[in-house]
N, C-alpha and C positions, 0 to 999 in steps of 0.2 A: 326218694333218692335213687340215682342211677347207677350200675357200677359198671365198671371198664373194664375188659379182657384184652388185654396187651398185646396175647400170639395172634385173637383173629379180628383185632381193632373195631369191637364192636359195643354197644353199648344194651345193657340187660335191665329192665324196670328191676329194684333191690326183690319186691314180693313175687317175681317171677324169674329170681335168680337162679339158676342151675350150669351145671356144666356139660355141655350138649357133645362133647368129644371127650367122657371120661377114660377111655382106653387109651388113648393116643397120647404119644409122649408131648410133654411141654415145658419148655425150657421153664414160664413160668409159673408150674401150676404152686409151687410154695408158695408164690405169693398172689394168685389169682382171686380176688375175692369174691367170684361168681364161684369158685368151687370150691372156700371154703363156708362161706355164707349160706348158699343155695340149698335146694334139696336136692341130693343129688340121684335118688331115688325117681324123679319126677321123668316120664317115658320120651324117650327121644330117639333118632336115626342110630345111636351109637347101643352096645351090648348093654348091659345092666353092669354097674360098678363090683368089681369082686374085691369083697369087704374084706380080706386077709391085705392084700398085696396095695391094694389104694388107697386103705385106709390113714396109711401112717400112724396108725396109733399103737403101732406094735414096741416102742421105745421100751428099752429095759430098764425103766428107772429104777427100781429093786436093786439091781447088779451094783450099783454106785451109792447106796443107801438116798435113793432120792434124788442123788443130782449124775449127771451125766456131761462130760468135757464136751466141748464146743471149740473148736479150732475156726478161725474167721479169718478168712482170705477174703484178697480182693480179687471180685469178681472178673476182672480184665487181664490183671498181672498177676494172679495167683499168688503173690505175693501174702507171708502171712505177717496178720495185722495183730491179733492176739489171742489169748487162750481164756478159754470164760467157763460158766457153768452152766447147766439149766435144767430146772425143776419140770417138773409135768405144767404146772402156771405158766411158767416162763414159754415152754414149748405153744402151748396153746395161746399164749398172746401172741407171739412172734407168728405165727398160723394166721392168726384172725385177722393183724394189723399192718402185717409185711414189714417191720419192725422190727429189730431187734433184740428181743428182753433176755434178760438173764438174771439168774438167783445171784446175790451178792453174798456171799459167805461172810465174809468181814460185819456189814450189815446187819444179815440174817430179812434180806427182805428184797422183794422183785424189784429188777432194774432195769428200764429202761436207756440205752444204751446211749447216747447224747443229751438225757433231759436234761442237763444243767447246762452244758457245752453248745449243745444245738449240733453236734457232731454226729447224727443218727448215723445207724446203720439200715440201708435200706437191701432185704432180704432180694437178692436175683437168684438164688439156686441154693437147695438144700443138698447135702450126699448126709447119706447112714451109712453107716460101716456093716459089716458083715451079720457083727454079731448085737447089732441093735443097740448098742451101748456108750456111741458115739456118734459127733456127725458134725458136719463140715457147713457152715454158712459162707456163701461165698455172697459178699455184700458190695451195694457199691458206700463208699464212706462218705460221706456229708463231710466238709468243713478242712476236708484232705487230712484230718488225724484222727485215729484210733485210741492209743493213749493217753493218760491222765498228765504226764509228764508235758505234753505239747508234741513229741513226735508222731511221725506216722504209723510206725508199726510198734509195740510193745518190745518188740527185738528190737534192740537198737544198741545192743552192745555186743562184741563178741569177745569172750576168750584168748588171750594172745601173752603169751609168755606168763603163763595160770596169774593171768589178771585183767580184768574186765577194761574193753578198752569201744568209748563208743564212736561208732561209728557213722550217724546221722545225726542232721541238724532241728533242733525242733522244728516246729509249721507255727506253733502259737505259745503264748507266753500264760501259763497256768496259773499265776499269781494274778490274770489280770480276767482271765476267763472262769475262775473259781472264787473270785474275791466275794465273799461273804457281805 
C-alpha cells in the first residue's frame, strides 16, 4: 500500500514510509500518515527528529484524570463546532487515522466521531495549549453537521433575556439519521 503526503504531493511505498522534512513546519503533519506511520528515525536530508518537541506525546492526560477537552472548529471558518473529550486511545487513533475519535463519557467508550452519521471529522490542524492539557482540532466536517441534534455547531442556542433561545437551523433531521 502507498501513502500520500499532501504538503509535498507525493506518494511513499507504506514499508519505506518516513518523513523526509521532520523539522519543517507543516500545516499537515497531524494528519500526515507518512509521519505518523513511518520511521521517523530512518537518515534523510533533514536533522534527526527531536523527540521532546515532535513528538507530541507530551499530552497531560493525568491533569484531567485521563481525559483531556477537545474544542473542534472548523478548519476554514474557525467557527466552533463542539466540545468533546479525549483519552490517550482516542488521541492516538485520531494521530494514526486523521479522524476524529473521542472518549464518550456518557458511553464510557471510544468514539469515532460520524460512525453512525457518516458526519466524520476529518483532522486539518491540531493546536495544544500551553500547558499540554488541551488542544484544539480544527477539522473539516463531513455531511456539514457536527451535532447529534442535526445542526452544525453544538452552539446553536444562545442566552437572551436568561433564556436559551436558538439560533440555527438544523442541516439534518436526527430521527431519520439515528433511526435504529
Amino acid at each position: 500500500m502507498d501513502l500520500f503526503c499532501e504538503k509535498y504531493n507525493e506518494t511513499v511505498a507504506a514499508e519505506k514510509a518516513y518523513c523526509k522534512r521532520p523539522k519543517e513546519y507543516c500545516k499537515f503533519r497531524t494528519q500526515c500518515i507518512i509521519h505518523f506511520m513511518g520511521d521517523e528515525n530512518i537518515s534523510s536530508n533533514s536533522e534527526e527528529v527531536s523527540t521532546e518537541e515532535d513528538s507530541m506525546l507530551t499530552l497531560q492526560f493525568d491533569k484531567g484524570n485521563g481525559l483531556l477537552p477537545a474544542i473542534v472548529q472548523d478548519h476554514e471558518t474557525k467557527e466552533v463546532l463542539m466540545l468533546a473529550y479525549v483519552n490517550d486511545l482516542a488521541w492516538k487513533k485520531t494521530l494514526e487515522t486523521g479522524k476524529a475519535h473521542y472518549w464518550s463519557r456518557s458511553r464510557n467508550k471510544l468514539w469515532l466521531k460520524g460512525e453512525t452519521s457518516g458526519h466524520l471529522q476529518i483532522i486539518r490542524n491540531i493546536l495544544v495549549d500551553c500547558d499540554d492539557d488541551t488542544i484544539v482540532y480544527q477539522v473539516e466536517q463531513l455531511g456539514g453537521a457536527a451535532c447529534h441534534t442535526g445542526h452544525r455547531s453544538c452552539f446553536f442556542r444562545k442566552v437572551s433575556e436568561n433564556k436559551l433561545e436558538t439560533i440555527d437551523e438544523p442541516v439534518f433531521d436526527p430521527g431519520e439519521v439515528y433511526k435504529k
